[in-house]
C-alpha positions, 0 to 999 in steps of 0.5 A, a space after each residue: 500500500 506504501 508501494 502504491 503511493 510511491 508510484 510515478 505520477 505519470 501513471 496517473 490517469 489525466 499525467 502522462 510523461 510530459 505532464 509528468 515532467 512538468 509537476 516535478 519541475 514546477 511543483 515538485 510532484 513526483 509521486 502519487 504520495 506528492 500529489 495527495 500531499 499537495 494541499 490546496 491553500 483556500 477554499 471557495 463557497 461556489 453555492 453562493 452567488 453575488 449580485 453585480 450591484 453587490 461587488 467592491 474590490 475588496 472582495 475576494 473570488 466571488 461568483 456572478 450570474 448574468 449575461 453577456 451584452 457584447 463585445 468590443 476591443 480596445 488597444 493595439 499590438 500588446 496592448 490589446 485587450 477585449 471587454 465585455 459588458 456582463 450584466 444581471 437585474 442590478 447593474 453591469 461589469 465589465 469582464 477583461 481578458 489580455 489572451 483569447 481574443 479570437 476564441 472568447 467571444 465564439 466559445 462564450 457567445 453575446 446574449 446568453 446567460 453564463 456564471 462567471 468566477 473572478 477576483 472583482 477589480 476597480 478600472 476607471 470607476 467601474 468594477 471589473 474582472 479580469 480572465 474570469 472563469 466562465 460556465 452556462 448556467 446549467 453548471 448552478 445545480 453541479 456548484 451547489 452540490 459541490 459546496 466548497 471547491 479547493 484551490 491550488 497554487 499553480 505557476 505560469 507556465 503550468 498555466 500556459 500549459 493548462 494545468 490549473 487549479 481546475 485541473 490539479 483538482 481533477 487529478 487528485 479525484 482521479 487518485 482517490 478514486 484509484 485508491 482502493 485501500 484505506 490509506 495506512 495511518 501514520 500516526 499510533 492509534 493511540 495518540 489519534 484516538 487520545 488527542 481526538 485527530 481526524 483517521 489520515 484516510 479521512 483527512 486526506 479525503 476531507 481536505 481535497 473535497 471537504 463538504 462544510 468548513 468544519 471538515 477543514 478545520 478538522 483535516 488541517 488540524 490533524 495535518 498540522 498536528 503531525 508535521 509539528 509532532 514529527 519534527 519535535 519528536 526528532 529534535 528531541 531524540 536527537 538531544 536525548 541521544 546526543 546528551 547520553 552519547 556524545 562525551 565532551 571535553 571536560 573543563 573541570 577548572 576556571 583558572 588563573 587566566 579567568 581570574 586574573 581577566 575577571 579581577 583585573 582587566 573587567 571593564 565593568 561589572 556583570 550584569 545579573 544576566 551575564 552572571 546567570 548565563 556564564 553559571 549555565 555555559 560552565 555547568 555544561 563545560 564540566 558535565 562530561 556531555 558536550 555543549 550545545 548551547 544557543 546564547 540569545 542577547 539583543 544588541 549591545 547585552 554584553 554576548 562578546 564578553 560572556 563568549 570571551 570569558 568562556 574561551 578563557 575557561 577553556 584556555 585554562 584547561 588546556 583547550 583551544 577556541 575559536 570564534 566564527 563571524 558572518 562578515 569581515 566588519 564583525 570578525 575585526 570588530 570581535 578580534 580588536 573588542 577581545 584582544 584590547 580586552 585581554 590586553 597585558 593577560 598571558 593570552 594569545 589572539 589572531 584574526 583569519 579572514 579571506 583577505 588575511 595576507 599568507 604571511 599572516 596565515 602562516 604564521 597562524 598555520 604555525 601557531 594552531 599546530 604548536 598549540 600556542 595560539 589560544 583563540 582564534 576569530 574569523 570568517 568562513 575563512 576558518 572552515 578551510 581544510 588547511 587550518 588545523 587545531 592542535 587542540 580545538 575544545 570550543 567553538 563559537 558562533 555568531 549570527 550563526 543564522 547567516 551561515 548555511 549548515 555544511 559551513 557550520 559542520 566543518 567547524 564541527 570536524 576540527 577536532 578528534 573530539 566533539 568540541 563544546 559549542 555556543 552559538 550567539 545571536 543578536 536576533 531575538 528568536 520567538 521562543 515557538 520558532 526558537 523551539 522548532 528551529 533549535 529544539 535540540 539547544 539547550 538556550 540561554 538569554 542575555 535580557 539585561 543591558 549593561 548599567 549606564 546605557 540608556 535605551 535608544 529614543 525612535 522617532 518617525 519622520 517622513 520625506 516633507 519633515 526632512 528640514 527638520 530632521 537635518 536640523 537635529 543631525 547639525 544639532 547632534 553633530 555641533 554637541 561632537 556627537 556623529 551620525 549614521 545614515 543607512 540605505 536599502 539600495 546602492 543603485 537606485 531601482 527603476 522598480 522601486 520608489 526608494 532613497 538609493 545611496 548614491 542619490 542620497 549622498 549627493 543630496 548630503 553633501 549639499 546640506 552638509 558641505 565640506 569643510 566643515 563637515 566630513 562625510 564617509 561612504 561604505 557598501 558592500 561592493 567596496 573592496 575590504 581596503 576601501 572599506 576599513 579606510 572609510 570605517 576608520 574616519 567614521 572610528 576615529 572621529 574625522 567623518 561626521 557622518 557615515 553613509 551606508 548600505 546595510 553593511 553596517 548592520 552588524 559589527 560595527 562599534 562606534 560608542 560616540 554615533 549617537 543617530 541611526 537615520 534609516 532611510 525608506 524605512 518601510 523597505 525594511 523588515 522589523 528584525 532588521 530595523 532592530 539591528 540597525 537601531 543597535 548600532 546607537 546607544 553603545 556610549 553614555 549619551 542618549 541616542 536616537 533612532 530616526 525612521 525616514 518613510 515617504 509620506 503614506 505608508 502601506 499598513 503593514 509597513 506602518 505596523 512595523 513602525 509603530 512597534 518600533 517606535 513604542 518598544 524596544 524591546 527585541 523579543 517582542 519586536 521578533 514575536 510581532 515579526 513573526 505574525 507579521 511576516 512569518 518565520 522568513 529567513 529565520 527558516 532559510 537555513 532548514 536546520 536538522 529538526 524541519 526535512 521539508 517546507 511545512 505544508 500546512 503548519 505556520 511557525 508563526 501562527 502555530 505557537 500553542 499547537 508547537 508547544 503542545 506536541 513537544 510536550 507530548 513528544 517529551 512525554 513519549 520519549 521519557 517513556 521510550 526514548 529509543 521509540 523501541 515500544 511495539 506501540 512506538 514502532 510506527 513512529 520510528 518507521 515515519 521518523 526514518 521515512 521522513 528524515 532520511 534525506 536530510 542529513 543531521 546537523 543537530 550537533 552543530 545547530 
């Protein structure tokens, strides 16, 4: 019966070999299984009927019977379109079609009745409905009966060649009805009988052809439930066989270089948070397991300081660390932050990027190999197979959701032994998406900032306040304090509406003219050399202001910037805003956030400025991020616990129904944590079926 679902679809009646090729190439349906698991994404009530007086844009797909009073054509060569007058007792709309415009009127001729199916639009005052769909009015009785008719995503060029939501639709009735059998469960029957879940066979039946919307409500949630249980089930078991497999180095002591770094060279004292997480991570560093921890802290927490501390741990027994940043800007910033801060200690530090000289790598070649190198921070340059540890017991990794899995993994590799790890991120992660994501991490958060820092100050302003606006920066900058200006793009878009850098940077060098003001520029298509001699004028204070691409949105520590303008802010996403924002606010001195947009905003980017104008706090700037817009690029990087897209499920909506089965996956595994239990056995099989593509990068998350 599982044979039969893992049947080529071109088998299928309605496929053939062309269609075949054409599911799998644009749609990734390969298989009768693929095909029953491709869910429609809305439903339509095709019993109910509008009246044309009735209709108004906002209106989604809506079904209209009336007639068609005739035809006429507008435009020429590609801009040609055909129209026809469609009415009933209430009034008259116009139907649009840009293809078909020899066939339409012969097939659907004027004067007779039709029930046409569109999303209605608004042109020139009149609604209209573009390429609607259009049936005789015999078809009434045929949509009545049906009740609720599922729609699928479709491409173009599935279209063009006339595989639509119709005919997907088509071809799943024509696969149920080949199945004969009812469809194996995946699920023990005693979790669906327990948690009331709708049978799989029902379910899938029910959530192609649901007759009520309690039929779909009910199949979605039996959907949604599995896809969750299966990948916390597996996060789960892959922490439960790590922590009783994978030994670790054992620190066992914190010596004289951690206490000689905490009593004497200790810029300022922990926080509370810092304290709590540094208990937490030398808990972990002495248990004999091997550490995987994520250390979630905004911007500016004090994370680089924890991170240090640990290294120095290690270094006192006997163990070598190293420290991975996205981007070169971070790992120079990590590596002078650090080496200032071990100044005069018994502490060896060097930095590898992709533009390190190979004198310098051999030297670091060198010094790993021989052991006398204690820390060592860098790019992705670290990963390369000629860098060799003698002694690698701690890795750590920062912004590590900008690195891509096998990158991370070769880290992993360095070492004879599983090193510890600690992973760092300045993004706020929702605590539902932080347990899917990195449900088999042990977390820690840093939810303190340093004493003495005030919390940035967010305004918004828009294009017609700008006067204003440069009037404070003359202000801030005449009190010695300097100011970053960011931009979304370098080039300006013939597409987009936006400020670009290259424009803006004119128009700033107008308002404020050199001598008296220096202006420094920085992007990502500038050569590393370019960049740092531009960052060290802004560094060292010879450059007022610093005009920039998002390039700066890590790394990037200048305590006497005291305004972060964003131009376009609407462009931005609010995790990235938030990012920005945390380049301010570094010094004493209060610091400012100002938010440039065009005069009208669309609603959610209005949503987005509101948040960030009345919180700062990351955590629930990131929880309303995700019901904005999703997880996004938080799920880019598919880690080890999600083998394939949700299809029904949503990190971002789904937040009770995520903790819930985890704890029932907890409950399970506490039980049976080999999943060894007769009852369990289908759990295992399910678990191996959907997981055996992808390959585990549990360990280094």
């Amino acid at each position: 019966m599982q044979d039969f679902l893992e049947t080529d679809i071109k088998f299928l009646a309605g496929v053939g070999p062309k269609r075949a090729e054409l599911l799998k190439n644009e749609l990734n349906i390969s298989t009768y299984r693929d095909l029953l698991y491709y869910f429609p994404y809305r439903y339509i009530d095709r019993t109910k009927f509008y009246r044309t007086a009735e209709l108004d844009p906002d209106l989604p797909f809506v079904q209209v019977k009336g007639v068609i009073k005739g035809y006429m054509t507008e435009g020429h060569g590609q801009n040609k379109r055909l129209i026809a007058d469609f009415a009933d007792e209430t009034g008259v709309i116009k139907l649009v079609w840009f293809k078909g415009i020899k066939w339409v009127p012969s097939t659907y001729p004027a004067g007779n009745e039709f029930i046409v199916f569109g999303k209605p639009g608004l042109f020139n005052g009149m609604i209209n409905i573009i390429h609607p769909e259009i049936d005789p009015v015999s078809k009434i009785a045929e949509r009545i009966s049906s009740g609720l008719q599922a729609v699928y995503s479709t491409t173009e060029k599935l279209k063009s060649q006339y595989v639509t939501s119709k005919t997907i639709s088509k071809l799943v009735g024509n696969l149920l009805k080949q199945i004969k059998f009812r469809i194996p469960e995946t699920m023990p029957s005693y979790l669906v009988s327990r948690y009331k879940l709708m049978g799989l066979h029902e379910t899938l039946h029910k959530i192609h052809f649901p007759a009520n919307p309690d039929e779909i409500e009910k199949s979605r949630y039996r959907l949604k439930f599995e896809e969750l249980f299966y990948i916390q089930l597996n996060l789960l078991r892959y922490k439960i066989n790590r922590t009783r497999k994978t030994s670790g180095f054992v620190f066992s002591q914190v010596g004289e270089t951690f206490n000689n770094f905490y009593y004497n060279n200790l810029p300022f004292s922990l926080t509370e948070a810092q304290k709590r997480v540094i208990k937490e991570i030398r808990r972990d560093l002495g248990s004999g397991k091997q550490m995987n921890r994520l250390l979630q802290g905004d911007v500016g927490s004090g994370k680089t300081l924890v991170a240090l501390m640990v290294m120095l741990i290690a270094k006192d027994n006997g163990y070598q660390s190293c420290l991975m940043a996205p981007t070169e800007i971070l790992a120079s910033q990590h590596y002078e932050t650090i080496s200032s801060l071990v100044k005069g200690l018994n502490v060896k530090v060097s930095l590898l990027t992709g533009s390190s000289p190979a004198r310098h790598r051999k030297k670091i070649d060198e010094s790993l190999k021989n052991g006398s190198l204690d820390i060592l921070i860098g790019t992705h340059a670290l990963i390369e197979e000629n860098v060799v540890f003698s002694n690698l017991g701690l890795v750590i990794i920062d912004e590590q959701h900008r690195f891509g899995v096998e990158q991370r993994a070769k880290l992993w590799q360095k070492s004879h032994n599983p090193p510890h790890v600690l992973v760092m991120t300045a993004t706020p992660i929702p605590r539902t998406l932080a347990m899917t994501l990195y449900g088999d991490l042990d977390v820690s958060v840093i939810d303190e900032l340093p004493p003495g820092r005030m919390p940035v100050k967010t305004m918004h302003f828009t294009d017609s306040e700008r006067n204003k606006v440069y009037g404070f920066l003359r202000s801030q900058i005449a009190e010695g304090r300097q100011v970053f200006i960011v931009y979304p793009l370098i080039k300006e878009s013939e597409k987009m509406d936006y400020k670009d850098l290259e424009d803006g940077w004119d128009n700033l060098s107008r308002v404020f003219p050199p001598p008296k003001y220096c202006i420094s520029i920085v992007h990502g298509k500038m050569t590393p050399s370019e960049k740092e001699t531009s960052m060290k004028l802004f560094k060292d204070g010879y450059a007022h202001i610093l005009v920039s691409t998002t390039v700066i949105e890590v790394g990037v520590d200048v305590p006497n910037a005291s305004v972060m303008v964003i131009e376009s802010a609407e462009r931005f996403g609010l995790a990235q805003l938030h990012q920005l924002r945390g380049r301010v606010g570094r010094g004493a001195d209060q610091s400012y956030c100002i938010l440039m947009t065009a005069d009208k905003l669309p609603k959610e980017a209005a949503k987005r400025i509101d948040v960030m104008t009345r919180t700062n706090d990351g955590f629930e700037i990131a929880e309303t991020d995700l019901q904005l817009r999703g997880p996004g690029d938080l799920e880019g990087t598919l880690q080890s616990g999600i083998p394939f897209d949700l299809k029904v499920a949503n990190l971002g909506k789904d937040g009770q129904l995520i903790e819930y089965v985890r704890n029932i996956a907890e409950d399970i595994l506490s039980k049976d944590p080999f999943l060894e239990n007769d009852q369990n056995q289908i759990l295992s099989s399910e678990l191996k079926r959907l997981f055996s593509l992808k390959q585990s990068w549990s360990n280094i998350s």
